[in-house]
C-alpha positions in Angstrom: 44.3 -34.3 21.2 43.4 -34.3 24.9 40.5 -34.8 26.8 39.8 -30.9 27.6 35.8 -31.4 29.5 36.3 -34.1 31.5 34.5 -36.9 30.0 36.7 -39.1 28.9 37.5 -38.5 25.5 39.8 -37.0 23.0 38.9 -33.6 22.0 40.8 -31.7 19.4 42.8 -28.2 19.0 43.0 -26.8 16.0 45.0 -23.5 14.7 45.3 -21.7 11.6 43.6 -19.3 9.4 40.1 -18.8 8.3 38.7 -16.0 6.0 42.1 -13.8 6.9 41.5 -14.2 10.3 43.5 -15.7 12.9 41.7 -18.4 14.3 41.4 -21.4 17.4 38.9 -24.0 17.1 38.1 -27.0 19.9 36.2 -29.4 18.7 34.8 -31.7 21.0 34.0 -35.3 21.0 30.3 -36.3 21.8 28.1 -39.7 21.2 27.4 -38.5 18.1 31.0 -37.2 16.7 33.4 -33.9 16.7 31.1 -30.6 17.6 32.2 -26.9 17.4 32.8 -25.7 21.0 33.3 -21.9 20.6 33.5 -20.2 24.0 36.5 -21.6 24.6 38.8 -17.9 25.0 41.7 -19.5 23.7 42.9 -16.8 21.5 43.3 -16.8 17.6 46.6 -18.0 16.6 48.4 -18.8 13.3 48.8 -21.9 11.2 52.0 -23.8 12.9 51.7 -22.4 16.1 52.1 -24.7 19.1 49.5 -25.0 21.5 50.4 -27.8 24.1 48.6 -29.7 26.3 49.2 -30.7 29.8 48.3 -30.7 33.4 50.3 -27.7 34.2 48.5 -27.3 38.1 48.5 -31.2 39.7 43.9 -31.1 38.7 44.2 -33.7 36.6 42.7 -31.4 33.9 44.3 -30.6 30.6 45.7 -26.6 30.2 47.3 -25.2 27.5 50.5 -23.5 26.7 50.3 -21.5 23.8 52.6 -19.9 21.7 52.6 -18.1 18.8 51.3 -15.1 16.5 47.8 -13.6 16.9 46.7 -11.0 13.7 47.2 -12.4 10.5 50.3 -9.5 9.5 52.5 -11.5 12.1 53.4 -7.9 14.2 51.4 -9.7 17.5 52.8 -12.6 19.4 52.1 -14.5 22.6 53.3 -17.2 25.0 50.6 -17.7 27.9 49.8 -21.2 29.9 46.3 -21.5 30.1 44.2 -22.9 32.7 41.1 -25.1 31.7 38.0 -25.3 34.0 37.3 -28.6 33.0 34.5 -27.8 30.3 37.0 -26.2 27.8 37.3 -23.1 29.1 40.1 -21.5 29.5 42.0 -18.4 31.5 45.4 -16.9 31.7 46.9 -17.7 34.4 51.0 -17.1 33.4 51.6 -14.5 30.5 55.5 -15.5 29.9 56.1 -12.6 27.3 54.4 -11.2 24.4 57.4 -10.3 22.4 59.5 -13.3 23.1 60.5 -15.3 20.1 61.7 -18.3 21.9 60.7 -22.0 20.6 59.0 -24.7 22.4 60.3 -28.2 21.9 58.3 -31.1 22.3 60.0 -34.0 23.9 
């Protein structure tokens, strides 16, 4: 949970898989509840795979570091920070290695 459009409140990241498909929901926290938010461009990933939060360029908006496997066979993986606009959208901005198979720890 982070606040990823700037107003304030915790919005939520979700992986995992949906209809076979690899997939990355945000759902985004309005006067009224949780809402879908789709054009995100955060990439499909795979249940368990971490997708961090932080302020990874001094903004004071919430990016993402991602890691993890993107088609459904497991053959496709990723580790890429993320930079958020600051309305949930997000581009690459470091692509640390698509093959790695390093671990992130949380601490």
């Amino acid at each position: 949970m982070a606040d990823l459009n700037g107003d304030g409140r915790p919005d939520i990241l979700v992986t995992g898989v949906s209809n076979t498909k690899f997939v990355t929901f945000i759902y985004l926290y309005t006067e009224t509840g949780y809402v879908l938010f789709k054009d995100h461009k955060l990439p499909g990933l795979g249940r368990g795979c971490p997708c961090g939060h932080c302020d990874m360029d001094g903004d004071r908006i919430a990016d993402c570091v991602v890691y993890g496997r993107t088609a459904v066979a497991m053959q496709t993986s990723l580790f890429k920070v993320y930079k958020n606009n600051g309305q949930a959208v997000f581009a690459v901005i470091t692509d640390l290695g698509k093959d790695c198979h390093w671990r992130i720890l949380r601490i």
